[in-house]
VMD Tcl script that draws the C-alpha trace (Angstrom):
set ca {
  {124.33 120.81 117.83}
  {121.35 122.95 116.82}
  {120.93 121.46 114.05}
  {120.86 118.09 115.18}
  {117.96 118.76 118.13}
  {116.10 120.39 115.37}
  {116.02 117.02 113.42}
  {115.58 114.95 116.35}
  {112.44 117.20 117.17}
  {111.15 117.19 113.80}
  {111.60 113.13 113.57}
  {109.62 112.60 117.07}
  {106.84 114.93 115.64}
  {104.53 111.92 115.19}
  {101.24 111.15 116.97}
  {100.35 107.21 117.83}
  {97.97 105.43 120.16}
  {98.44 102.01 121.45}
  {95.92 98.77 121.39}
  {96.32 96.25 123.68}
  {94.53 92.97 123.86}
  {94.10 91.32 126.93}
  {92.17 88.97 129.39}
  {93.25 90.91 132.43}
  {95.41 87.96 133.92}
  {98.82 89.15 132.99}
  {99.16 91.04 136.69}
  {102.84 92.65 137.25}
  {103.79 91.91 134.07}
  {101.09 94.19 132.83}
  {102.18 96.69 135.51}
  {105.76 96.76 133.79}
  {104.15 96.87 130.17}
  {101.95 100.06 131.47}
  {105.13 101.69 133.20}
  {107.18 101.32 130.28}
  {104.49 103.23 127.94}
  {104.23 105.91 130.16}
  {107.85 106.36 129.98}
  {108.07 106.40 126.97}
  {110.41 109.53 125.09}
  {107.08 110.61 122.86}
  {103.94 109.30 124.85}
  {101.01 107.83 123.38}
  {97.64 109.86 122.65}
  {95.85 106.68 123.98}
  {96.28 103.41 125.56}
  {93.13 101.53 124.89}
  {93.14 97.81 126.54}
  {90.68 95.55 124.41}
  {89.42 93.72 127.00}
  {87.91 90.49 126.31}
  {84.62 89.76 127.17}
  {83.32 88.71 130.55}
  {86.71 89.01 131.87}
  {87.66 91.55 134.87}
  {89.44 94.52 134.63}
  {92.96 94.38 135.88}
  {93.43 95.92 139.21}
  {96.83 96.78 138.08}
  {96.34 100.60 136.62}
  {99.07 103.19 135.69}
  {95.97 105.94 135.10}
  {95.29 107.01 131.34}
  {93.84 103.54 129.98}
  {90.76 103.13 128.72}
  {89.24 99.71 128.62}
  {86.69 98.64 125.88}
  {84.82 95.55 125.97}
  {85.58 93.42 123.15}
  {84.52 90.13 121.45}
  {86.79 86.83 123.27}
  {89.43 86.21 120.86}
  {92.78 86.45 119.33}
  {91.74 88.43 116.14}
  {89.04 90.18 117.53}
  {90.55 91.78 120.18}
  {93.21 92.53 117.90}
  {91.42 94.13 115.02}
  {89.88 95.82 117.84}
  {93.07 98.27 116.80}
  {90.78 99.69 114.14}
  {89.30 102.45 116.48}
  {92.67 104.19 116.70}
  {92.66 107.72 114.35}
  {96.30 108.38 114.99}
  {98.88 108.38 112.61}
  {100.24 105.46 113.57}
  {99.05 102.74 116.43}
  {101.83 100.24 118.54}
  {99.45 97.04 118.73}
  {100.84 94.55 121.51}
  {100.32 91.81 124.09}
  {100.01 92.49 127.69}
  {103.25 91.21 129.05}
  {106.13 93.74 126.87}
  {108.67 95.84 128.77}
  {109.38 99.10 126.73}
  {112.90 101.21 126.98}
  {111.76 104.48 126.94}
  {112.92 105.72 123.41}
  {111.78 102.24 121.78}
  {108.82 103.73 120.05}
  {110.46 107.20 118.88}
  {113.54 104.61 117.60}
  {110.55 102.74 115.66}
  {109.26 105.36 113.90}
  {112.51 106.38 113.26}
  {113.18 103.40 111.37}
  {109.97 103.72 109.92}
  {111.18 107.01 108.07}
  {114.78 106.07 107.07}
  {113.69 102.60 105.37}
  {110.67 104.06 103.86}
  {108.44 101.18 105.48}
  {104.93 100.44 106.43}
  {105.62 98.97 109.82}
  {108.44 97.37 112.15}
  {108.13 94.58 114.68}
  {110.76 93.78 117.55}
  {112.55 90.67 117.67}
  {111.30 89.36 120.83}
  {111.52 85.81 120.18}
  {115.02 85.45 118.80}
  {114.57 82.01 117.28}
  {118.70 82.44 115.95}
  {119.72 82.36 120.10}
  {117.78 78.70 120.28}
  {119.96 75.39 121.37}
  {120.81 73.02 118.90}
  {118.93 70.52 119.78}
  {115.93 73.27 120.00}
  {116.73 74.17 116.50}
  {116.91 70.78 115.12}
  {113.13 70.19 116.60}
  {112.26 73.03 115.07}
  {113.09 71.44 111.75}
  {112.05 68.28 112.60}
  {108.31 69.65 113.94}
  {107.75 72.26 111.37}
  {110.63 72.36 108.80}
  {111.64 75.69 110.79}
  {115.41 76.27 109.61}
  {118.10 78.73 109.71}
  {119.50 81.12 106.43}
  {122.37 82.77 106.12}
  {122.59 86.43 106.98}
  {120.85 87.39 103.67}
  {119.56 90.59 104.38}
  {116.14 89.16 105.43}
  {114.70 88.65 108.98}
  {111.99 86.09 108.61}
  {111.05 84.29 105.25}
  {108.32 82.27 104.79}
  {109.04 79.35 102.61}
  {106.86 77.03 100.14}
  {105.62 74.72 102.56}
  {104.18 77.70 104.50}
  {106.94 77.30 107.76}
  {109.35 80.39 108.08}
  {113.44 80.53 107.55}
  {114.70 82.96 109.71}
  {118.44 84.92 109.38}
  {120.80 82.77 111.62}
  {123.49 85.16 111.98}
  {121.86 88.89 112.02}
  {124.41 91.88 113.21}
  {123.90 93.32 116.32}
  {120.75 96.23 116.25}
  {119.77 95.27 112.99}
  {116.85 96.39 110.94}
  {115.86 93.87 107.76}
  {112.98 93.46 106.29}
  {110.89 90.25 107.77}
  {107.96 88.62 106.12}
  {106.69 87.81 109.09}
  {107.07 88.14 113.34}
  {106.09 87.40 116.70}
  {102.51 89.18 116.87}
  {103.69 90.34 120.73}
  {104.47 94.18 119.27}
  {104.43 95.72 115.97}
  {104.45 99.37 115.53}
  {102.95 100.62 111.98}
  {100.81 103.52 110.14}
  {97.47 102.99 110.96}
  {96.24 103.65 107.49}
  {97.79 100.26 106.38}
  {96.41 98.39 109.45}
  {93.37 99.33 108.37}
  {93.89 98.62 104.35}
  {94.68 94.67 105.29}
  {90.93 94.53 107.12}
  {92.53 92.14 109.36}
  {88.75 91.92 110.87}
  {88.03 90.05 108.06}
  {89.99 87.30 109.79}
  {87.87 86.70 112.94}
  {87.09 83.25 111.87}
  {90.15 81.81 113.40}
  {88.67 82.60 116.77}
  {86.61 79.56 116.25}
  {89.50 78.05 117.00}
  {91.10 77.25 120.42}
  {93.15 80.30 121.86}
  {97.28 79.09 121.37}
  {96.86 76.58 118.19}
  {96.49 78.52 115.53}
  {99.44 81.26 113.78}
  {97.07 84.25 113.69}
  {100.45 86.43 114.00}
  {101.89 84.96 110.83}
  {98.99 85.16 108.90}
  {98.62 89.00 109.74}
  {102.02 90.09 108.66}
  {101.48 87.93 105.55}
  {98.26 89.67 104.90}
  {100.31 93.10 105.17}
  {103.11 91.84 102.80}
  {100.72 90.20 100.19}
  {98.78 93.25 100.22}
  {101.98 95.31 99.21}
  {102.83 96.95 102.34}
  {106.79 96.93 103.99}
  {107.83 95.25 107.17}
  {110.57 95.32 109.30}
  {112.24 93.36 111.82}
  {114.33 95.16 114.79}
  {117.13 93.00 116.42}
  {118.51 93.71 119.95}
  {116.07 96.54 120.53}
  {115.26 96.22 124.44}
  {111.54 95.46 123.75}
  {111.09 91.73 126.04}
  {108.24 89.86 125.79}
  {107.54 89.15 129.30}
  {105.84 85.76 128.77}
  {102.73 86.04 131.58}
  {101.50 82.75 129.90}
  {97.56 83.58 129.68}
  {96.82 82.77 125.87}
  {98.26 79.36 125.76}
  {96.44 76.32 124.63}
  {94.94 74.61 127.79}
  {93.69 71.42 125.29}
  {94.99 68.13 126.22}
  {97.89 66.75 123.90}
  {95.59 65.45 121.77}
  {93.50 68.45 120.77}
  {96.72 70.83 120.79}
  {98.13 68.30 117.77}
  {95.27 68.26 116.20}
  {94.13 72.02 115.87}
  {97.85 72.98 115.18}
  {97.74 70.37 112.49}
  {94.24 72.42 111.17}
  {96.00 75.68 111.80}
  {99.59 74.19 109.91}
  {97.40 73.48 107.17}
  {94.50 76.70 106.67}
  {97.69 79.19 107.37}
  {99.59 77.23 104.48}
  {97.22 77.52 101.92}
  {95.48 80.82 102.81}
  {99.15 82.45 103.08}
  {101.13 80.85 100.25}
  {99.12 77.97 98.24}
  {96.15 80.27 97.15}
  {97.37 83.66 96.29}
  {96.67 85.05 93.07}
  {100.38 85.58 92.08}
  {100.79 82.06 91.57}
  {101.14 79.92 88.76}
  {100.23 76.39 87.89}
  {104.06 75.74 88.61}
  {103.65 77.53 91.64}
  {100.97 75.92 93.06}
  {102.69 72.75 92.16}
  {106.06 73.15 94.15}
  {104.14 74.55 97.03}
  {102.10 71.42 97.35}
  {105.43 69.03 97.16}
  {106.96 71.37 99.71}
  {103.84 70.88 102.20}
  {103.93 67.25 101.45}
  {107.37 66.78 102.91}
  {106.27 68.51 106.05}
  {103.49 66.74 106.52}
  {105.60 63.65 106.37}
  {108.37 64.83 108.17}
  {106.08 66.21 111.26}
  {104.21 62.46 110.40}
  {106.99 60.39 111.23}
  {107.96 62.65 114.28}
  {104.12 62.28 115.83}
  {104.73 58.11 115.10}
  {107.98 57.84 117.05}
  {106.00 59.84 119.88}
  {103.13 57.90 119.74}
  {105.57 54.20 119.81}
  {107.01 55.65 123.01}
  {103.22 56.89 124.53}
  {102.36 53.07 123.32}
  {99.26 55.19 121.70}
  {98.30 56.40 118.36}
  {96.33 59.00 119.05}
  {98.83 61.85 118.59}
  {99.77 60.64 115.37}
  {95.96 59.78 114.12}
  {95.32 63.79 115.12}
  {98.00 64.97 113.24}
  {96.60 63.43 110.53}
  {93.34 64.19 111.13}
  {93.73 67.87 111.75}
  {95.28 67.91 108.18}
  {92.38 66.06 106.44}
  {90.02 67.96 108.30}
  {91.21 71.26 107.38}
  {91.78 70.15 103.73}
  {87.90 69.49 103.79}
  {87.13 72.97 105.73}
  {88.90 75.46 102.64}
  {86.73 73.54 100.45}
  {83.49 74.32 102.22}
  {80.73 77.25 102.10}
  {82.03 78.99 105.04}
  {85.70 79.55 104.23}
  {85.11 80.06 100.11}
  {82.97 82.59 101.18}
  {85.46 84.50 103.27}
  {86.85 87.74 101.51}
  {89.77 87.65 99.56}
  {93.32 87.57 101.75}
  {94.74 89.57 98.78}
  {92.63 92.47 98.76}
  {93.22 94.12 95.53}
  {92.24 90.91 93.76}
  {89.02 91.32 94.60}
  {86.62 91.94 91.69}
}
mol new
graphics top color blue
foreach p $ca { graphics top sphere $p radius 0.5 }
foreach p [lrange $ca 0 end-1] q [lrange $ca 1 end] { graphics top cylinder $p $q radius 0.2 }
display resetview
């Protein structure tokens, strides 16, 4: 028995902050999120709550937060995670619920699978209906694996697989997650210069996958991520990053953001080949279509074409953007490729 408290001291002998990004409208939920931190088996150095510009602070306080104005935005306020010096940093949402050894288990796992960073499943795409899963496919080409090993992979056409039949408490690696909670070494949060992103926040808040696009920056880049199953963690949903477009505008930035995350994340990497390059536009081109013909049915039954013509639009417009001063000027998304 000695022994074993020894090692469970020695494992929990980490240091970590936490950076959340907010707008201040999550309320109770918040409450619950703060709570649960506070709780938590090895407690965080700091909780620093990025919040976004010209928004109030929350009323809703546990006590050891400290709030930092930052920059409106999905990726700011999330790069905002740089100013942690901790070993590692727990970057989150507003709205997730905690059990109180979640973090210690993390970093845990962090240490027995030798890996850069671990994300909880709290959007467990393999517990969806049917009928949810087949618009999934239908939408995006989203589809189900086999239990492979794998969590999430992200396939040519630049929508994820995930694993449809994962054993209870698992711990695979992913490609990517849900950006609600990852837990990672901060020295490889920082390495990926995620800041170097901020130019999706030109886009409207809910239609574009900045979450994907971060955990495929940390996997192109070299680093190891995990995915936890049935770990506790909830996202508590309070709802206050969604789109607020009309129909219209939400098809056609998603369309934009289907397109820029495809070929910033898979199509233009410096690992691929002519081949490559090849397969991964045929792969896009059948999700295009597919999501095409699912937009025309919608717009024969809204008796307009306006969702389809945005679809479309969003595509050709994006096509034209990755060709243009301001994105070929962006740094590199694989880093080390840089000259």
């Amino acid at each position: 028995m000695a022994v074993d408290k020894f090692n469970i001291m020695r494992e929990s002998n980490f240091k970590y902050s936490v950076a959340i990004r907010t707008v201040g409208k999550a309320g109770d939920k918040y409450i619950q999120e703060l709570q649960s931190l506070h709780n938590q088996t090895v407690k965080p150095e700091h909780i620093y709550v990025h919040l976004a510009h010209g928004f109030e602070r929350p009323k809703e306080q546990v006590g050891m937060e400290e709030y930092i104005d930052t920059p409106k935005g999905l990726v700011h306020q999330r790069a905002a995670a740089n100013m942690v010096e901790e070993e590692y940093v727990l970057i989150i949402d507003d709205d997730v619920y905690f059990p109180e050894d979640a973090v210690e288990k993390m970093y845990n796992a962090l240490q027995e699978y030798g890996a850069d960073g671990i994300a909880p499943d709290t959007f467990p795409t393999q517990d969806m209906s049917f009928l949810s899963k087949l618009g999934a496919y239908m939408t995006n080409t989203v589809k189900g694996r086999r239990n492979d090993g794998w969590a999430i992979r992200i396939q040519r056409s630049g929508a994820f697989s995930y694993n449809s039949n994962p054993e209870k408490g698992a711990i695979y690696p992913t490609e990517s997650a849900a950006g609600t909670a990852v837990f990672m070494k901060t020295e490889v949060w920082k390495a990926i210069h995620y800041e170097h992103e901020v130019w999706i926040d030109q886009y409207p808040a809910g239609t574009f996958g900045e979450d994907q696009l971060m955990y495929q920056k940390i996997v192109e880049n070299g680093f190891k991520i995990l995915m936890w199953y049935d770990s506790g963690v909830l996202h508590l949903d309070a709802n206050t990053n969604k789109a607020s477009q009309k129909s219209y505008d939400k098809i056609y930035y998603r369309a934009m953001s289907q397109y820029l995350t495809w070929y910033r994340c898979v199509y233009d990497l410096p690992r691929n080949t002519s081949s490559d390059k090849l397969k991964n536009q045929l792969a896009y081109s059948y999700r295009f279509l597919l999501s095409c013909s699912v937009r025309l049915v919608y717009s024969i039954f809204q008796f307009s074409p306006r969702f389809l013509t945005a679809h479309i639009k969003g595509n050709l417009d994006a096509k034209k953007f990755v060709k243009s001063r301001e994105y070929t000027c962006l740094p590199l998304f694989v880093l080390s490729a840089e000259k």
